[in-house]
Legacy VTK file of the C-alpha trace (Angstrom):
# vtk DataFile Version 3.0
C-alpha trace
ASCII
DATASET POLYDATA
POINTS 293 float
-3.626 15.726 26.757
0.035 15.274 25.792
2.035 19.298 25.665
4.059 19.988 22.762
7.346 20.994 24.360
9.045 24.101 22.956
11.736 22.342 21.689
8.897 19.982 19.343
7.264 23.221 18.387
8.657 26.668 18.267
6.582 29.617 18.657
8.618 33.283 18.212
8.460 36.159 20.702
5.855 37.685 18.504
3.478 34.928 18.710
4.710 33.901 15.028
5.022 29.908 14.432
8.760 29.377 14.005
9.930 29.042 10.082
6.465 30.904 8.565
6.518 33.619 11.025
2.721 33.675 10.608
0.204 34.037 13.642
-3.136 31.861 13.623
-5.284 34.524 12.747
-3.227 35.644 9.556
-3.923 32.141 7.611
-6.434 31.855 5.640
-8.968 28.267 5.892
-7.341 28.217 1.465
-3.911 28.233 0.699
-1.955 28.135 -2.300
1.464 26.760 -2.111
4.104 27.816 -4.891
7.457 26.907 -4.945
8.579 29.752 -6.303
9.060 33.415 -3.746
8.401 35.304 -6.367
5.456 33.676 -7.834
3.189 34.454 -4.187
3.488 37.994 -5.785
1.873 36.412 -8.816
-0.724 34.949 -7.154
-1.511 38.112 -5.197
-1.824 40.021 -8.339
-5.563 38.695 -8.633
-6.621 39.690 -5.033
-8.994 42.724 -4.683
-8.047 43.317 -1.412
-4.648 42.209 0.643
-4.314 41.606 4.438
-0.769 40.668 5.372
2.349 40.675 3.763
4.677 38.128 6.169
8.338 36.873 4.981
11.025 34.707 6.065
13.857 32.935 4.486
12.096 31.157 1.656
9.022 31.399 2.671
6.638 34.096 1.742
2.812 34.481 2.844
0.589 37.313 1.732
-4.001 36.901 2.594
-5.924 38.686 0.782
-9.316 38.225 -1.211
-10.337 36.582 -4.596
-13.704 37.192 -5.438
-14.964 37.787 -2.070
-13.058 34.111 -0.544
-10.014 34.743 1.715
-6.915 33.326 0.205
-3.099 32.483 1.923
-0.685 31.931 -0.903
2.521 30.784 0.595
5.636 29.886 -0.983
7.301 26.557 0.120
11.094 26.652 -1.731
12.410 23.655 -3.560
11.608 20.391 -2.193
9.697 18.005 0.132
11.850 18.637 3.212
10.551 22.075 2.973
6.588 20.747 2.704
7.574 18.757 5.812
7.970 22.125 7.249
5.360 24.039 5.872
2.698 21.403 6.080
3.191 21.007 10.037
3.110 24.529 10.714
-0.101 25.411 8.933
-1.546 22.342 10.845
-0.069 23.888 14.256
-1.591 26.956 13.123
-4.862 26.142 13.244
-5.072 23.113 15.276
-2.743 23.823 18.213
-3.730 26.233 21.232
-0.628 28.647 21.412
-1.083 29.329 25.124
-1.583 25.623 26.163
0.963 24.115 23.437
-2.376 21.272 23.495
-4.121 20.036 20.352
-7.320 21.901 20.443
-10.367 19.139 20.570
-12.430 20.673 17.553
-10.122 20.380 14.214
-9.872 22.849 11.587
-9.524 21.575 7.849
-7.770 23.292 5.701
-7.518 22.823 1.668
-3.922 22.892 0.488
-3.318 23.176 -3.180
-0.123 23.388 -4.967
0.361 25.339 -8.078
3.882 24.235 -9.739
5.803 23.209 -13.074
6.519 20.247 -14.301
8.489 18.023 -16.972
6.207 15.132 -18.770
7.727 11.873 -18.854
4.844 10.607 -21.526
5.785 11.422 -25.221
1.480 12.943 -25.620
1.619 15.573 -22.952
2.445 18.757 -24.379
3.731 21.615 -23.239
1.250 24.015 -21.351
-0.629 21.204 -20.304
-1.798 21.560 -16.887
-1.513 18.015 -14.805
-3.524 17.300 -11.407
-1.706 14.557 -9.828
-4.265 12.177 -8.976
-1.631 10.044 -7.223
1.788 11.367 -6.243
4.599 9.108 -5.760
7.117 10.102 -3.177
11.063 9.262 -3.912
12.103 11.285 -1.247
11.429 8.850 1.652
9.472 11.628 3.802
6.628 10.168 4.636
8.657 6.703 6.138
9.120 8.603 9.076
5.529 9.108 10.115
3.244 6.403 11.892
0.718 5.774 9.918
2.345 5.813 6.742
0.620 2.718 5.453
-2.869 3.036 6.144
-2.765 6.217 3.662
-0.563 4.681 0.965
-1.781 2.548 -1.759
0.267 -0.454 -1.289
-0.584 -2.695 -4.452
0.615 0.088 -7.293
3.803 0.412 -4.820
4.761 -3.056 -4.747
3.470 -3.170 -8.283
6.056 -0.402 -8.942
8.685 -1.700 -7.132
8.769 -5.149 -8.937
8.685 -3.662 -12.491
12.006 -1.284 -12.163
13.849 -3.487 -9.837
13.802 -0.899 -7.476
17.431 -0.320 -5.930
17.543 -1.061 -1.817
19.983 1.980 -1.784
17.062 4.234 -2.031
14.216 5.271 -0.567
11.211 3.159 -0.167
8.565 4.918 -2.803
4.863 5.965 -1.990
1.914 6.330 -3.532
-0.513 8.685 -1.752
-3.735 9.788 -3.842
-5.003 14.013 -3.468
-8.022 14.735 -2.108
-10.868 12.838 -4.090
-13.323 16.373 -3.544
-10.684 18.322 -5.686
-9.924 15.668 -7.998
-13.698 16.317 -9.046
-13.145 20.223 -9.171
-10.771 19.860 -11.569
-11.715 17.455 -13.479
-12.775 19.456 -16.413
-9.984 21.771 -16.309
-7.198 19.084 -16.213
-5.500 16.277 -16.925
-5.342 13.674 -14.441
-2.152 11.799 -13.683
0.578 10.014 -11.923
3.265 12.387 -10.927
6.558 11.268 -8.980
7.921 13.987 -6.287
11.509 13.601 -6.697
14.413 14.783 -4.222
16.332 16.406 -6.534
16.380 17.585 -10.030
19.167 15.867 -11.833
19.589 12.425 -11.212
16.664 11.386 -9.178
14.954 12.312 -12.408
17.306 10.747 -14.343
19.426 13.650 -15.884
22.865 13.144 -16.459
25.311 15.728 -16.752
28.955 15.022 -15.197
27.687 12.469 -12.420
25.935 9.539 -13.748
22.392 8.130 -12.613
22.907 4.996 -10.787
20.497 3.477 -12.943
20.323 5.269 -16.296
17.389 2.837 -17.461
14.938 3.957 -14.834
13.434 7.106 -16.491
12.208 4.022 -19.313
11.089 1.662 -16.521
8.946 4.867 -15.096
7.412 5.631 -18.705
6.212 1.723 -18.992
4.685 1.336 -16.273
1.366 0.506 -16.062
-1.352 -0.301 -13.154
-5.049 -1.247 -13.689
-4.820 1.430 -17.354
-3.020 4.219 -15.691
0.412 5.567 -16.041
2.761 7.742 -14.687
2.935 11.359 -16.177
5.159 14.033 -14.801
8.107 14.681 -12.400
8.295 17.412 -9.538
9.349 17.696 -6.359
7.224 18.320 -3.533
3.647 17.047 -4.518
4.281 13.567 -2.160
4.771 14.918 0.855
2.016 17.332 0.414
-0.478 14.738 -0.841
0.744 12.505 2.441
0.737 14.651 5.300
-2.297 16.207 4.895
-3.567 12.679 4.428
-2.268 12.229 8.151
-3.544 15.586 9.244
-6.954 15.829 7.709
-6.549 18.131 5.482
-7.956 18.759 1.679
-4.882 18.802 -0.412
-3.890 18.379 -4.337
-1.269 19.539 -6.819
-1.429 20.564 -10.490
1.296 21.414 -12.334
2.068 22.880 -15.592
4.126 21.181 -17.969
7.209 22.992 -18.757
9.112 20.502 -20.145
8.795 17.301 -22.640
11.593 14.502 -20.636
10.659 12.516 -23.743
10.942 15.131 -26.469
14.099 16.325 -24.671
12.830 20.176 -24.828
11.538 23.057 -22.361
9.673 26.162 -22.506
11.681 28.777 -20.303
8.655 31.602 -21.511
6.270 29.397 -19.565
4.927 32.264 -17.534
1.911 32.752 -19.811
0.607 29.237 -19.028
1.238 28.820 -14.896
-0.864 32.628 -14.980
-3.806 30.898 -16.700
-3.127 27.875 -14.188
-3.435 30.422 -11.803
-6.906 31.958 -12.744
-8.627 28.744 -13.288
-7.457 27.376 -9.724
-8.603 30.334 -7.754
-11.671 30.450 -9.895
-12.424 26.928 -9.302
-11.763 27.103 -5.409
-14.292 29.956 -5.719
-17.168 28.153 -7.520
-17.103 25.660 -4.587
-19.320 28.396 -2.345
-21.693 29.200 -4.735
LINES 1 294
293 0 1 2 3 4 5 6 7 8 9 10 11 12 13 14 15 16 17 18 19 20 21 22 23 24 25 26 27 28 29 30 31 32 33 34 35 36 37 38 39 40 41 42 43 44 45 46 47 48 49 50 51 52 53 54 55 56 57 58 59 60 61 62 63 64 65 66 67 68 69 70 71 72 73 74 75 76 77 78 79 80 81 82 83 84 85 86 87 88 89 90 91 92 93 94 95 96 97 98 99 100 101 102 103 104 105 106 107 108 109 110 111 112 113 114 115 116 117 118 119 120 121 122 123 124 125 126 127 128 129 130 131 132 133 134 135 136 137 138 139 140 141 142 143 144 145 146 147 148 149 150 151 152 153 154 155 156 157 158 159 160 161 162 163 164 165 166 167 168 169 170 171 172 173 174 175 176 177 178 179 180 181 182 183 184 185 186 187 188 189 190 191 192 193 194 195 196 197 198 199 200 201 202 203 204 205 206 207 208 209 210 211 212 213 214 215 216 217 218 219 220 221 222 223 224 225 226 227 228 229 230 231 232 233 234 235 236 237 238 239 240 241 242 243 244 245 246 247 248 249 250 251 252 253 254 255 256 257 258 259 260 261 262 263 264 265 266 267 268 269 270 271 272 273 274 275 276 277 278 279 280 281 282 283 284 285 286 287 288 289 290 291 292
């Protein structure tokens, strides 16, 4: 069985993975992933009980209890690059032998779901509404590095995609990776299911303009008519792809829902939008919950 040099994967003095500094018996089998630092604190808030408090850079872990089910929320920072990251490390966390630096033979699954905001890109979706992205559709170009990128993607509603806006060769190849169809039924009743493009960045990859131009201003209108077998796409964010993909790779459970924040169409935002990602919040540990009983 092939070793995973130190330089591939880097395990600190303490027995800590490298950018988490978490140890395998600190992570919990259900995480939640913010984006947000301060929002793990948030999250926490509903735990009876709390293990671990573990912090580094952006990312900040704290396991604890909901309702008698071990929970890791983690914070993730802005962006798919960091998912890349996180993703990989939980993975080595559970399904790489420390001492050996070997993939252990038996494989742990874990269920990954991101709580985040949002801005609709559909004039109907209020504000407050909370979106579970069926299908995320990765502009960031993260998952073209990984073998096996096709055989998780769903290639017609790419290509589809592709021919309707013209897509530009300058940027990244998109992909369309669907969340884990077991939490897609979870949530069914306590959602709204859409389309939801990870972007990677938040001005003009999702087509704001404020001194620098988009390179193509139109595309936000291409994005809002598109259509595939009824469907349409619903919201921008920016890590949901790679999250969606990965775990796809790795075997893992994994979904985002987001709140909506922002109307793209209406042209406003809520800034007091704390009230709404709390109740998010609640109903997603709640739900996870109700799958034991």
């Amino acid at each position: 069985m092939r070793k995973i040099e130190s330089s591939e994967l880097i395990i600190n003095a303490d027995g800590s993975i490298f950018h988490l500094h978490l140890r395998p018996e600190q992570l919990a089998d259900t995480v939640i992933l913010v984006g947000d630092p301060g929002r793990v604190e948030t999250v926490a808030s509903y735990f009876e009980s709390k293990e671990c408090t573990v912090e580094n850079r952006e990312f900040k872990t704290i396991t604890g209890r909901y309702k008698g089910k071990r929970f890791s929320v983690i914070s993730t920072g802005i962006g798919t690059d960091n998912i890349d990251i996180v993703v990989t490390e939980l993975d080595a966390l559970v399904n790489v032998d420390f001492d050996t630096r070997t993939e252990k033979t038996d494989k742990k699954q874990l269920t990954l779901l991101r709580l985040g905001t949002s801005g609709a890109i559909q004039p109907d979706i209020p504000l407050g509404t909370f979106v579970f992205s069926r299908t995320s559709v990765g502009f960031d170009g993260l998952l073209n590095y990984y073998k096996g990128r096709n055989e998780v993607c769903d290639l017609p509603i790419e290509k589809a995609f592709m021919e309707h806006t013209g897509w530009n060769g300058l940027l990244p190849k998109p992909y369309f990776i669907d969340a884990d169809t077991s939490l897609l039924a979870l949530f069914k009743d306590s959602t709204m299911e859409g389309i939801t493009i990870s972007a990677p960045g938040f001005y003009a990859p999702q087509g704001r303009w404020v001194r620098l131009s988009p390179a193509d201003p139109k595309l936000n209108d291409k994005i809002e008519s598109f259509r595939y077998e009824g469907r349409r796409i619903t919201n921008f964010e920016m890590e949901g792809s790679a999250l969606a993909g990965l775990s796809a790779l790795m075997g893992h459970r994994a979904a985002t829902i987001c709140t909506i924040i922002a109307q793209r169409i209406a042209k406003n935002a809520d800034t007091d939008y704390k009230p709404f990602v709390k109740r998010m919040i609640v109903m997603a540990l709640d739900k996870l919950c109700s799958e034991n009983k």
